[in-house]
Structures are given as structure tokens and as C-alpha cells.
PyMOL CGO cylinders between C-alpha atoms (Angstrom):
from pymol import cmd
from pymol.cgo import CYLINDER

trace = [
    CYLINDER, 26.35, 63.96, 13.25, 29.63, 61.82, 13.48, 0.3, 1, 1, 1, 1, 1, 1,
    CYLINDER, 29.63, 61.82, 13.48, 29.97, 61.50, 17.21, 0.3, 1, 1, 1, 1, 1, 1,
    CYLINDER, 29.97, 61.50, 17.21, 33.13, 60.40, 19.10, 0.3, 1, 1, 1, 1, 1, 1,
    CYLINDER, 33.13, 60.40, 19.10, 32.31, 56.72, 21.08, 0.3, 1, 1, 1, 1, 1, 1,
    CYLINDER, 32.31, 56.72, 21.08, 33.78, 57.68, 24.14, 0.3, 1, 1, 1, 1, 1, 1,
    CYLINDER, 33.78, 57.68, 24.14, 32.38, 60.73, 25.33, 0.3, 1, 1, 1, 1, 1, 1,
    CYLINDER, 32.38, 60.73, 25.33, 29.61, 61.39, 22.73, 0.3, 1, 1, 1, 1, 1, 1,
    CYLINDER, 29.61, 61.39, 22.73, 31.05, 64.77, 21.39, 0.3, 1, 1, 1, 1, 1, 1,
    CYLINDER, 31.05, 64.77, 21.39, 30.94, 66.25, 17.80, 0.3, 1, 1, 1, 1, 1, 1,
    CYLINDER, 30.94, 66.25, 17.80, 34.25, 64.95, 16.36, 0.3, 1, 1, 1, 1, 1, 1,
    CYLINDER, 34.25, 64.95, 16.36, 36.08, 66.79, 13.30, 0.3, 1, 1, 1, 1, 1, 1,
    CYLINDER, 36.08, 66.79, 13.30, 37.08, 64.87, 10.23, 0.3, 1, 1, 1, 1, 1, 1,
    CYLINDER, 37.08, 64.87, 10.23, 41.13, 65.39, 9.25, 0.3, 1, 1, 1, 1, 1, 1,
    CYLINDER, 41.13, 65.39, 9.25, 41.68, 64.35, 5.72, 0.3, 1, 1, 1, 1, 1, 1,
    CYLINDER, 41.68, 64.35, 5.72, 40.94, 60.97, 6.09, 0.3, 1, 1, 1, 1, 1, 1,
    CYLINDER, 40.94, 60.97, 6.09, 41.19, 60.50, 9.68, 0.3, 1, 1, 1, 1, 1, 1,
    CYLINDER, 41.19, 60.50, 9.68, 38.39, 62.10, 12.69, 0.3, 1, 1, 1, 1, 1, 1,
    CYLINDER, 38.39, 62.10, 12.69, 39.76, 63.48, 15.84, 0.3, 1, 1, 1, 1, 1, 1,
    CYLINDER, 39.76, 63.48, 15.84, 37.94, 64.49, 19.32, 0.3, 1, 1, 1, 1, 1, 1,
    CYLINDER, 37.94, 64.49, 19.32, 39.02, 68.02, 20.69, 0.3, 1, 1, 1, 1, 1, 1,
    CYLINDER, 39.02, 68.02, 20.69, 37.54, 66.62, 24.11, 0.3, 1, 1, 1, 1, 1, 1,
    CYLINDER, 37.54, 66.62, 24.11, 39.32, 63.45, 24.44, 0.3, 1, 1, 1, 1, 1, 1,
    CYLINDER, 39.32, 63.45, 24.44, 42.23, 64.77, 22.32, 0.3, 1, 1, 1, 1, 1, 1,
    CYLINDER, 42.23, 64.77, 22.32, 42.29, 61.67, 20.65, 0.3, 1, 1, 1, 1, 1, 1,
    CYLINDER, 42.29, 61.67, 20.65, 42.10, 60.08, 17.02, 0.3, 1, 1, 1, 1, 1, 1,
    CYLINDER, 42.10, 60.08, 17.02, 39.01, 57.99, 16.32, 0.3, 1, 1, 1, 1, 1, 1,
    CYLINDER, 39.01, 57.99, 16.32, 39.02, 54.79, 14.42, 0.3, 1, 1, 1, 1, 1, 1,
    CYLINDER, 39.02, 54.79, 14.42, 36.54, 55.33, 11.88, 0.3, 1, 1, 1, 1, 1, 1,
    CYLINDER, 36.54, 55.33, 11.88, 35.20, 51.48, 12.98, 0.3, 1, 1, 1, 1, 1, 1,
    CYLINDER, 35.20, 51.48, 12.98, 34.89, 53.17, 16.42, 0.3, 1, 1, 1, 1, 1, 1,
    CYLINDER, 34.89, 53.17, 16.42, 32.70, 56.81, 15.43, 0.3, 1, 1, 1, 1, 1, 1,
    CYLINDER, 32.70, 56.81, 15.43, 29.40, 56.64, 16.64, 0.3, 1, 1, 1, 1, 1, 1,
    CYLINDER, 29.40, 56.64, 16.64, 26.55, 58.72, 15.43, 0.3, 1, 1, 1, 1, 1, 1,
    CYLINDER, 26.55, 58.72, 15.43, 24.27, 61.27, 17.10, 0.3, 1, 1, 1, 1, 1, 1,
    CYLINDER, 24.27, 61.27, 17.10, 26.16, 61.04, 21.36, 0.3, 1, 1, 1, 1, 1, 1,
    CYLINDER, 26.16, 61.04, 21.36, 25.79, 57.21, 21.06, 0.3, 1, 1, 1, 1, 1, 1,
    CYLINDER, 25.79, 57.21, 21.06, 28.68, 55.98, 23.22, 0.3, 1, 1, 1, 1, 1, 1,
    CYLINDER, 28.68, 55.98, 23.22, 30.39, 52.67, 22.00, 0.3, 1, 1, 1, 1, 1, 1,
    CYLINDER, 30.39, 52.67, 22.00, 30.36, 49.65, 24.58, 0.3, 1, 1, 1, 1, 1, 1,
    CYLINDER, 30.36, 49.65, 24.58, 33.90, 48.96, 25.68, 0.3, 1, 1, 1, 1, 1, 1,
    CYLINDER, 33.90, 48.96, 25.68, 32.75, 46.39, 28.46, 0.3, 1, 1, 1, 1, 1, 1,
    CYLINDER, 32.75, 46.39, 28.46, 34.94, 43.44, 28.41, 0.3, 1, 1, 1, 1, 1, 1,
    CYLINDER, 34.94, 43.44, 28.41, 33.57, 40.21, 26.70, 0.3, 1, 1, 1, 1, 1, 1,
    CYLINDER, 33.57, 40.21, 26.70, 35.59, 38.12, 29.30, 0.3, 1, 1, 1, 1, 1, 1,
    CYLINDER, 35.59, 38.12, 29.30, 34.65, 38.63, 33.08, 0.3, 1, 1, 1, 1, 1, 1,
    CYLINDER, 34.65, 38.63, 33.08, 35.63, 37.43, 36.46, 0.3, 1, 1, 1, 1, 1, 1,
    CYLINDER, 35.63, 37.43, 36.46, 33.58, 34.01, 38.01, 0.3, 1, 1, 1, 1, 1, 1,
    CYLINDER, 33.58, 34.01, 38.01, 31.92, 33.86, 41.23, 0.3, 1, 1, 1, 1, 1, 1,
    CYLINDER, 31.92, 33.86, 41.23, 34.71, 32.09, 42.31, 0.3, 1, 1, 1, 1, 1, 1,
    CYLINDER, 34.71, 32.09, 42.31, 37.50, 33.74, 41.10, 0.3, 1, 1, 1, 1, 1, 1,
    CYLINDER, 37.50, 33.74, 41.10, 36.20, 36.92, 43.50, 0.3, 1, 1, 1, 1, 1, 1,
    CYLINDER, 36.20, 36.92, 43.50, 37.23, 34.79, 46.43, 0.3, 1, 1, 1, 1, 1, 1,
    CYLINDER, 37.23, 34.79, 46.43, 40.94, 34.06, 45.03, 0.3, 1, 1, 1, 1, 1, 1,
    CYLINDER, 40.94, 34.06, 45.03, 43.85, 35.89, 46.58, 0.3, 1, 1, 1, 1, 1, 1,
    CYLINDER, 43.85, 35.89, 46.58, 45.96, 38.60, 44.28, 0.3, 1, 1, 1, 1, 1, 1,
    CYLINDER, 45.96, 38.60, 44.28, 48.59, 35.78, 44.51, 0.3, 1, 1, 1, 1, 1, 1,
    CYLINDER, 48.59, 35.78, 44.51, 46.59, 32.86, 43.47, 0.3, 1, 1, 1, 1, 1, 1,
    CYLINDER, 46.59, 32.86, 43.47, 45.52, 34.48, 40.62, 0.3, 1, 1, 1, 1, 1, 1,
    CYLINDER, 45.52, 34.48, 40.62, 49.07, 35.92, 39.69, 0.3, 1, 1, 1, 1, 1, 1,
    CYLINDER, 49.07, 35.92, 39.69, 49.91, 31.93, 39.47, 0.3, 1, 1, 1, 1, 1, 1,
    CYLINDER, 49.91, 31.93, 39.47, 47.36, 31.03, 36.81, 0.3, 1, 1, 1, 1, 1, 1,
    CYLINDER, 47.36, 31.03, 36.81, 48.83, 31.07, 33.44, 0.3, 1, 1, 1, 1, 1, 1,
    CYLINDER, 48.83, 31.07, 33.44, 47.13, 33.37, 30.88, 0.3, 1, 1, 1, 1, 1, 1,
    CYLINDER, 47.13, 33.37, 30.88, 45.35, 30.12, 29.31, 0.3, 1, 1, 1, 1, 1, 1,
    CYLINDER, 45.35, 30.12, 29.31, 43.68, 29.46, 32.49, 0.3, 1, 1, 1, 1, 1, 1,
    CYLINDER, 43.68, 29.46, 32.49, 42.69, 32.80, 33.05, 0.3, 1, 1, 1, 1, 1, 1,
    CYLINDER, 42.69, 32.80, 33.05, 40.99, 33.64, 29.44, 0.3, 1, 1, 1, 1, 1, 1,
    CYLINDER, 40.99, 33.64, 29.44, 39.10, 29.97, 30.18, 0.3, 1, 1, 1, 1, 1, 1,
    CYLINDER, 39.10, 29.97, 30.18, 38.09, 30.89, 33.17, 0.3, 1, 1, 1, 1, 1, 1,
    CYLINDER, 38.09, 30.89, 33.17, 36.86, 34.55, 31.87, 0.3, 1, 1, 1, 1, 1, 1,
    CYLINDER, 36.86, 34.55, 31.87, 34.77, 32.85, 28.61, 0.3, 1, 1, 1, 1, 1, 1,
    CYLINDER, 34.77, 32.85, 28.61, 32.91, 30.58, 31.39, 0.3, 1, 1, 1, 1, 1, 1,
    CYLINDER, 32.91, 30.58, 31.39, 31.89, 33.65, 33.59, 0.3, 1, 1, 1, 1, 1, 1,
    CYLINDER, 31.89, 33.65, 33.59, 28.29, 34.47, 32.31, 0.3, 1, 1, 1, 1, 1, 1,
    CYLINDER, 28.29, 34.47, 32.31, 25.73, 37.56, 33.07, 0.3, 1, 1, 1, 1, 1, 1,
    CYLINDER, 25.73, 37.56, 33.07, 24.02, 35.65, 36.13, 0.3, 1, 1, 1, 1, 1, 1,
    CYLINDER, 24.02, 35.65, 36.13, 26.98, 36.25, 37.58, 0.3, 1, 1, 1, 1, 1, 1,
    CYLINDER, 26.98, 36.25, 37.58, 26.87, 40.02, 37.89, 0.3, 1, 1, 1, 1, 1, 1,
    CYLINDER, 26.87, 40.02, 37.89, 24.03, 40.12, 40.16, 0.3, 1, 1, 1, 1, 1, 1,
    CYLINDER, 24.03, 40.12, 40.16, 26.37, 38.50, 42.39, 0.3, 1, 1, 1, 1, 1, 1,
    CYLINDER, 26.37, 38.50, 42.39, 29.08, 41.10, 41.58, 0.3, 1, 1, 1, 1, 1, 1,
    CYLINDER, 29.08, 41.10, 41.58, 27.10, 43.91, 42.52, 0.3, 1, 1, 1, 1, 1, 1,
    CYLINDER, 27.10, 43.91, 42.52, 26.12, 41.97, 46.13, 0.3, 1, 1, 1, 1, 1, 1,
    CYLINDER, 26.12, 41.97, 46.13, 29.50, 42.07, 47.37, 0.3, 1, 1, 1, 1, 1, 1,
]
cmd.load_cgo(trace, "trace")
């Protein structure tokens, strides 16, 4: 059963193109799931440690460049410390 990724209902297939009645939205057919699966839309890039500590205005000054390098240096030890604050 062709499943839709974000909330796991039945989706209907439209010619050549699936839709969700629930979400009222069109599915990528890269994006159906199968059987209620959900698809995982977590970011790959997250915040650092440090960057939790950075005003909204400091962080308004970084330039997109510094803020995807400092996303693709943030790692999964860091979300224990996430979920601590």
C-alpha cells in the first residue's frame, strides 16, 4: 500500500501523479512511502553547541557560507546537549 511520507495515509494515484486527501497535497513519487512509513525530513545540517549561545543578531551577521560550515560541523553528540537546555 502506497503510503503518503508525511502523515502515513493511503494516497490515490492521478494518472501519473499520487495525491494525499489528508494533507491535500501532491506526492513526489521519490517521496511515497509504503505501508504508514513516514519519510525523515530532519535536516542534515544542525545548529553547534555554540551557536545555541549566539544572539538572533549575531547570527543574522554570518553570511550564508559561514552558516552552512558551521551546520556540516554540528554532529549527533551534540543533541544530547540540545535536549539539556
Amino acid at each position: 500500500m502506497k503510503t503518503c511520507p508525511y502523515c502515513g495515509s493511503r494516497i490515490k494515484q492521478l494518472l501519473s501523479s499520487y495525491y494525499c486527501d489528508f494533507c491535500e497535497l501532491g506526492i513526489p513519487r521519490e517521496d511515497i512511502q509504503e505501508k504508514g512509513k513516514r519519510k525523515d525530513f530532519l535536516p542534515e545540517l544542525q545548529p553547534t553547541v555554540q551557536d545555541l549561545s549566539k544572539s538572533t543578531r549575531e547570527i543574522m551577521r554570518l553570511s550564508i557560507i559561514e552558516l552552512m560550515e558551521r551546520g556540516a560541523t554540528a554532529t549527533a553528540s551534540c543533541l544530547p546537549a540540545l535536549r539539556s537546555t
